[in-house]
C-alpha positions as CSV (number, residue, x, y, z in Angstrom):
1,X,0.0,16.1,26.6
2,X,2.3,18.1,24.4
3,X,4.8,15.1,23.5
4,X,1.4,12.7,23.1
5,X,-0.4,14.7,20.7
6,X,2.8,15.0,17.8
7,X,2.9,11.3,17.2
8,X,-1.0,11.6,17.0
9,X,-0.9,14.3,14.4
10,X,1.6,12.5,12.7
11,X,-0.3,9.0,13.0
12,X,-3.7,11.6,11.1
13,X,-1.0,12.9,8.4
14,X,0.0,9.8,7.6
15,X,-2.6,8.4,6.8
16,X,-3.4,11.5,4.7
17,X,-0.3,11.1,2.9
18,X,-1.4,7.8,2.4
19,X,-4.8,9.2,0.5
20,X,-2.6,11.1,-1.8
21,X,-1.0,8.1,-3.1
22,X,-4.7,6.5,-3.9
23,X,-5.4,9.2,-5.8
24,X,-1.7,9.3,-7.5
25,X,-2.0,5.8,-8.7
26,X,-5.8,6.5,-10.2
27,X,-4.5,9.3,-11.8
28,X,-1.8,7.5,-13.7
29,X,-4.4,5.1,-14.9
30,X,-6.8,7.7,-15.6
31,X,-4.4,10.5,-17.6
32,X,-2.5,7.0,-19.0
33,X,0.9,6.5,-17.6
34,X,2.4,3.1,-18.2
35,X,2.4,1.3,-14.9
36,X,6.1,0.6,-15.4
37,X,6.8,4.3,-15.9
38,X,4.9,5.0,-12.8
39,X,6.1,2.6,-10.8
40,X,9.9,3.9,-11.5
41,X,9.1,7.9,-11.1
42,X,6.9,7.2,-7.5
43,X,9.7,4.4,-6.1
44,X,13.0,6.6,-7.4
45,X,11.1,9.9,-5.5
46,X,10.0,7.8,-2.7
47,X,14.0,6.1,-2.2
48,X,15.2,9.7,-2.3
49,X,13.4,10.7,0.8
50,X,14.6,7.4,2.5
51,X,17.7,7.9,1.3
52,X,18.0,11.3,3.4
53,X,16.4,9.8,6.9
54,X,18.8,6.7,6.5
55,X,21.6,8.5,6.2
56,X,21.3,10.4,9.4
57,X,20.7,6.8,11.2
58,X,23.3,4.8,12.7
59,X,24.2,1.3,12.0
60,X,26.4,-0.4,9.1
61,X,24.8,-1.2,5.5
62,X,27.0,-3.6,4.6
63,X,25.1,-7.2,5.7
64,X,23.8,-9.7,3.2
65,X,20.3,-10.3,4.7
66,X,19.9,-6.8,4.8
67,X,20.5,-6.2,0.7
68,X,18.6,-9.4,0.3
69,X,15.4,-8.6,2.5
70,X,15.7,-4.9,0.9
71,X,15.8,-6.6,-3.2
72,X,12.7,-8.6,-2.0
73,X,10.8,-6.1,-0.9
74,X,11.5,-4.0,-4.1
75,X,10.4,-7.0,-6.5
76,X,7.1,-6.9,-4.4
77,X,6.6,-3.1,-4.3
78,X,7.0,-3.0,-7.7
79,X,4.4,-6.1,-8.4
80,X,2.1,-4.2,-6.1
81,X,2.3,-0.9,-7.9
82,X,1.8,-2.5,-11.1
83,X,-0.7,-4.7,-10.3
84,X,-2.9,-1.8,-8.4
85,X,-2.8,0.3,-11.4
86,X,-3.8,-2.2,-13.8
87,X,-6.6,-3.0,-11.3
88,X,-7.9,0.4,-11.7
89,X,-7.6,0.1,-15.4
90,X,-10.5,-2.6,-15.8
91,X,-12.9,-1.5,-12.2
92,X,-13.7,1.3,-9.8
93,X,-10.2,2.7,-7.7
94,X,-12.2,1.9,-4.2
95,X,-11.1,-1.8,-5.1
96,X,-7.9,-1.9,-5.5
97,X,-7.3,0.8,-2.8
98,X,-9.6,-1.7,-0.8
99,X,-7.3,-4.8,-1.0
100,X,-4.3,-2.7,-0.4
101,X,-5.3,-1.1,2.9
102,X,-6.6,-4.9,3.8
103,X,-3.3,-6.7,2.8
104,X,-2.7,-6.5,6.7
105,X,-4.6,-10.2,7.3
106,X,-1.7,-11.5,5.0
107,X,0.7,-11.3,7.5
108,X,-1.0,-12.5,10.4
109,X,-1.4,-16.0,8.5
110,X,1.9,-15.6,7.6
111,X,3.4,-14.9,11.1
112,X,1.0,-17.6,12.6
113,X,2.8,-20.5,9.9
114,X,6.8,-19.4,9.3
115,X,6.7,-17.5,12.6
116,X,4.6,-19.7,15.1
117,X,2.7,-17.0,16.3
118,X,-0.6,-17.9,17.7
119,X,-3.8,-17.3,16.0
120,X,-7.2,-15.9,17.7
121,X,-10.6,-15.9,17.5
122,X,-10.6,-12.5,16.3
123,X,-8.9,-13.7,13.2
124,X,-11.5,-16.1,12.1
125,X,-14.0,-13.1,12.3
126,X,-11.5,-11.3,10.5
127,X,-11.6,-13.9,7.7
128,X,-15.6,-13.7,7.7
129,X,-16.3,-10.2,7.7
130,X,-13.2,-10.2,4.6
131,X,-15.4,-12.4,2.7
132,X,-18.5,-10.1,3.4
133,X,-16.7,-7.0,2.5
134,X,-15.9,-9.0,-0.8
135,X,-19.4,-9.9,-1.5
136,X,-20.9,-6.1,-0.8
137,X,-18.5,-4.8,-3.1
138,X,-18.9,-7.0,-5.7
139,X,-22.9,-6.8,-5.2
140,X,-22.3,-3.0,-5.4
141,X,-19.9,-3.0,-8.7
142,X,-22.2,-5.3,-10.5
143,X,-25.0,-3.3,-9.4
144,X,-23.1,0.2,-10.5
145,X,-22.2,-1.5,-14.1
146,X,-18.6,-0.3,-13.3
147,X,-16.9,-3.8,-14.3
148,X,-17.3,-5.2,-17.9
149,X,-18.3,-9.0,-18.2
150,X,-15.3,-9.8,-20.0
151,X,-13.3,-8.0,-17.3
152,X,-14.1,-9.2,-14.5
153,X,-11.9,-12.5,-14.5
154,X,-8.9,-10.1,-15.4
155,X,-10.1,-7.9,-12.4
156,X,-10.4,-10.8,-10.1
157,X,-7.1,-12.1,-10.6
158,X,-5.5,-8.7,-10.3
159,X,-7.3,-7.7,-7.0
160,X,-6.0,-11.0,-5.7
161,X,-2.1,-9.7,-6.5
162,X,-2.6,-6.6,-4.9
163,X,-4.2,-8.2,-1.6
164,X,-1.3,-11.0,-2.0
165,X,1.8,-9.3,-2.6
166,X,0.9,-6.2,-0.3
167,X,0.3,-8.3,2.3
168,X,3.4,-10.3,1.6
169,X,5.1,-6.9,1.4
170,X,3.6,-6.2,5.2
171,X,5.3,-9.2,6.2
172,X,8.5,-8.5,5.1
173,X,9.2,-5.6,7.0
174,X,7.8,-7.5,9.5
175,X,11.1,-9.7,9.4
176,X,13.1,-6.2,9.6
177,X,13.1,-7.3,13.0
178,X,15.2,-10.0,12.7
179,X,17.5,-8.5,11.3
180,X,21.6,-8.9,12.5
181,X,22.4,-6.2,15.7
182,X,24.6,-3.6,14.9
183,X,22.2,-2.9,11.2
184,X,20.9,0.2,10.1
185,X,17.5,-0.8,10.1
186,X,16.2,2.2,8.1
187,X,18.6,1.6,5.5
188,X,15.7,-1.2,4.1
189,X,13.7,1.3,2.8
190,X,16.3,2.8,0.2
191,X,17.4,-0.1,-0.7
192,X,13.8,-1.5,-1.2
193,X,13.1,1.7,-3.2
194,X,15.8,1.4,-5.2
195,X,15.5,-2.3,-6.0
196,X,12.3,-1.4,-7.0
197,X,12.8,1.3,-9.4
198,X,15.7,-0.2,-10.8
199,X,13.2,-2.9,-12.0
200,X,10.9,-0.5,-13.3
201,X,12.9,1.7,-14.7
202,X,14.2,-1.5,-17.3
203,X,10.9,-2.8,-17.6
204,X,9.8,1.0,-18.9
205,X,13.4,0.8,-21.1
206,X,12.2,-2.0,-22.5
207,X,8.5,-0.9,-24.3
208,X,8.4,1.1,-27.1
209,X,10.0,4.8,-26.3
210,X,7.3,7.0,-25.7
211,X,7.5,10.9,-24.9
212,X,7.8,11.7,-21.2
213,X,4.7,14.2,-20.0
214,X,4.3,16.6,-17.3
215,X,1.2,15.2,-16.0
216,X,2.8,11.7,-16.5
217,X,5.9,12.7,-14.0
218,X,3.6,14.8,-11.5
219,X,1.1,11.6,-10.9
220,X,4.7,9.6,-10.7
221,X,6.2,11.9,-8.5
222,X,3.2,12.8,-6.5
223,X,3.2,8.9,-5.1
224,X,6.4,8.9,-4.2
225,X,6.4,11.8,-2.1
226,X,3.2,10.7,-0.5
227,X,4.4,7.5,0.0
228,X,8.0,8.5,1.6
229,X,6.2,11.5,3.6
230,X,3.8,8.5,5.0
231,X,6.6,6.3,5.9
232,X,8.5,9.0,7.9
233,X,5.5,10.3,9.9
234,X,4.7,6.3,10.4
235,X,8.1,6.2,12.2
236,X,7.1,9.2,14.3
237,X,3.7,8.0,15.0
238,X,5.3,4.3,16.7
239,X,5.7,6.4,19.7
240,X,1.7,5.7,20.0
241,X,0.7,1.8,21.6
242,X,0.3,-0.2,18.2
243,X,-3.7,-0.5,19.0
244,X,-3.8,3.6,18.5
245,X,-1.2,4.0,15.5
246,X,-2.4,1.2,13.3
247,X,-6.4,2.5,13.5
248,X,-5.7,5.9,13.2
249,X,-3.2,5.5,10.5
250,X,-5.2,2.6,8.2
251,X,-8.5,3.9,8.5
252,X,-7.7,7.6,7.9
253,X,-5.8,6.0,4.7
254,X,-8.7,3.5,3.1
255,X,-11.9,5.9,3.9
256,X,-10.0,8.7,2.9
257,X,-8.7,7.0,-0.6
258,X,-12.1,5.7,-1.0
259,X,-13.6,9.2,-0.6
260,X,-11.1,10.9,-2.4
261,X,-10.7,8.9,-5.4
262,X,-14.7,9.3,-5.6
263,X,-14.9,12.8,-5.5
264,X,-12.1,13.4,-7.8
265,X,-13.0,10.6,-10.3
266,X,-16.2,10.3,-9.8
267,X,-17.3,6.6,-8.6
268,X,-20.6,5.9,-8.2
269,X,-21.1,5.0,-4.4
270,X,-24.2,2.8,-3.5
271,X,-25.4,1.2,-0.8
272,X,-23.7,-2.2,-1.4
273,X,-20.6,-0.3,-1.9
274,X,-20.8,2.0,0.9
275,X,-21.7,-1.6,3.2
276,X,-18.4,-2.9,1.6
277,X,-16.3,0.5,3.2
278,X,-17.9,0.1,6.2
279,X,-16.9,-3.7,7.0
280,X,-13.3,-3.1,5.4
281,X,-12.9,-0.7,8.3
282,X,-14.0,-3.5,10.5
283,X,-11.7,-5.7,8.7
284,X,-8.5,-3.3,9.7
285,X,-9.6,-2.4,12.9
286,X,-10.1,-6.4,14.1
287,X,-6.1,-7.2,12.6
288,X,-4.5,-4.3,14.2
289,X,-6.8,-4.5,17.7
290,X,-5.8,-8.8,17.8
């Protein structure tokens, strides 16, 4: 009971770790940090933690699909970081946080086409209660005034990234399992981390030079440390069968960003809006349960 109830805990915390970085990345929006300087303070904190638990793994670093699986997945965490931020820059932060939790239907189309993994009914009813989750929150946005007019184009278009590459991100460590024998498998996080950063860091060198802040490095920080604390109590919480972890871990994350960012920010919840949580849940519980 003892040895069951750690990797539950940790499967809870992670998901709460996971609510710190919603509010992290509507912070940097909020207080104005530049997504690129964002971007390279969370990935550089988050790499540092990875750093530390790869180290103490086993397995050799030095394999070519490893580094190129690892740069990929940095060039879409960083497209997903930016995007997200810029998403709460023109709409609510339930949006964004939204299409970011339910990136995980990405990969099962994904698996099901370069993988030939089969498809199931579940994930046609998975596609329709997607679309009405959609359709509530827009209802509820619209209904809220929270999106401009002449935003909402811009807002489409960025929601779509976030959903896209997130999910596309899902998939890639998806093909960690592929991977050569003899690899140290948790060495993909650093080096996705740093790939990352290393692109954000020369996109921020880039822009005009601009005075670092304290609240600007704490919202930057703060991510990264939520994200790297969620990773490691994920790897903990894969003792649990998939169809406990992924629930627990998912919903705790996108009804506790959603709550979070709300109290904290103070979005207007409505009806529509609290119809469009409700079937998001159902959206994540119906991938992971397939």
């Amino acid at each position: 009971m003892i040895i069951s109830g750690i990797p539950l805990v940790c499967a809870v915390v992670s998901g709460l770790a996971n609510t710190v970085v919603a509010v992290t990345v509507k912070g940097a929006q909020h207080y104005d940090c530049r997504p690129s300087r964002f971007g390279a303070l969370a990935m550089t904190a988050a790499g540092a933690i990875s750093l530390v638990v790869a180290l103490t793994q086993p397995g050799s670093w030095w394999d070519w699909h490893l580094w190129t699986l690892g740069i990929v997945l940095g060039l879409l965490c960083y497209g997903t970081v930016t995007a997200t931020v810029l998403a709460n820059h023109y709409g609510p932060p339930s949006l964004p946080w939204a299409m970011a939790n339910l990136g995980l239907i990405v990969p099962i189309g994904l698996a099901a086409v370069f993988l030939g993994e089969a498809l199931r009914w579940t994930d046609a009813l998975c596609l329709i209660v997607f679309g009405g989750m959609l359709l509530a929150f827009v209802r509820g946005t619209a209904r809220a005034g929270d999106v401009r007019a002449d935003r909402r184009l811009t807002l489409i278009l960025l929601l779509a990234m976030v959903l896209l590459v997130n999910g596309t991100l899902m998939f890639g460590f998806k093909l960690n399992a592929f991977l050569p024998a003899g690899v140290n498998l948790s060495a993909l996080s650093p080096i996705m981390y740093a790939a990352g950063a290393s692109l954000s860091w020369l996109d921020e060198w880039r822009r005009p030079r601009q005075q670092f802040r304290w609240d600007q490095i704490a919202w930057g920080v703060g991510m990264g440390l939520g994200n790297g604390t969620a990773v490691l109590l994920l790897l903990v919480a894969m003792q649990l069968p998939a169809s406990v972890a992924f629930p627990v871990i998912q919903g705790v994350s996108f009804l506790g960003g959603i709550v979070a960012t709300a109290l904290i920010f103070r979005e207007r919840l409505n009806p529509w809006k609290s119809l469009g949580i409700v079937l998001g849940l159902a959206v994540i519980l119906l991938a992971v349960w397939r």
